[in-house]
N, C-alpha and C positions, 0 to 999 in steps of 0.2 A: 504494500500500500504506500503510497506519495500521501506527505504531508507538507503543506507549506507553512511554516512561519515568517509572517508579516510585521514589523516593530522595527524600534532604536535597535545598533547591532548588540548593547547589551542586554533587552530582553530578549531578542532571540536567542542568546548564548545560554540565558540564563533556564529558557523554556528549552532548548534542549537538554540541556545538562538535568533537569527534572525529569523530561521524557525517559532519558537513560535508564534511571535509578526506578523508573515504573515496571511493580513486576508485569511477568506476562507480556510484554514490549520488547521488541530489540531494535535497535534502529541498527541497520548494516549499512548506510550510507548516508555522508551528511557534505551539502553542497558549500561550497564558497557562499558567504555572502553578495547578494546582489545589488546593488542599489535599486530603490525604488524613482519613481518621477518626482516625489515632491523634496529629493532630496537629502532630505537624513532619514527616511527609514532603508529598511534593507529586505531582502526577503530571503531566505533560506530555504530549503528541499529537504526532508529527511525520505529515506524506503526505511520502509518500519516492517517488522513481521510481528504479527500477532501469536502468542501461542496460548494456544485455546483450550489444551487441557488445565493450562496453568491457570486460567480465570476460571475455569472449570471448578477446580481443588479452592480456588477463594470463595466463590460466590455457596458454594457447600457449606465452608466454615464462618462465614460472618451471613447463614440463614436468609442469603435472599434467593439462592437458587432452589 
């Protein structure tokens, strides 16, 4: 899956670096930042893989599956 992050280049950094750390999430690929048009934002790419047994095992233990 493609994700774009859109912001200042330090929220992006900071929303990936969160992504990372998310279980069940892998991000295998993360773009240069790009500048936007207005200037100082930027926008970034991750490919993300989901792994679905992993939210599987959460959504069991914290009772919403």
């Amino acid at each position: 899956m493609k994700l774009r992050l859109h912001g200042t280049p330090t929220e992006c950094a900071a929303a990936a670096a969160q992504l990372r750390r998310t279980p069940g999430l892998t991000i295998t690929d993360q773009s240069r930042p790009y500048p936007d048009r207005t200037g100082e934002l930027v926008r970034v790419y991750l490919t993300v893989h989901l792994d679905h047994q992993g939210a599987a095992t959460r959504e069991g233990r914290d009772g919403r599956g």
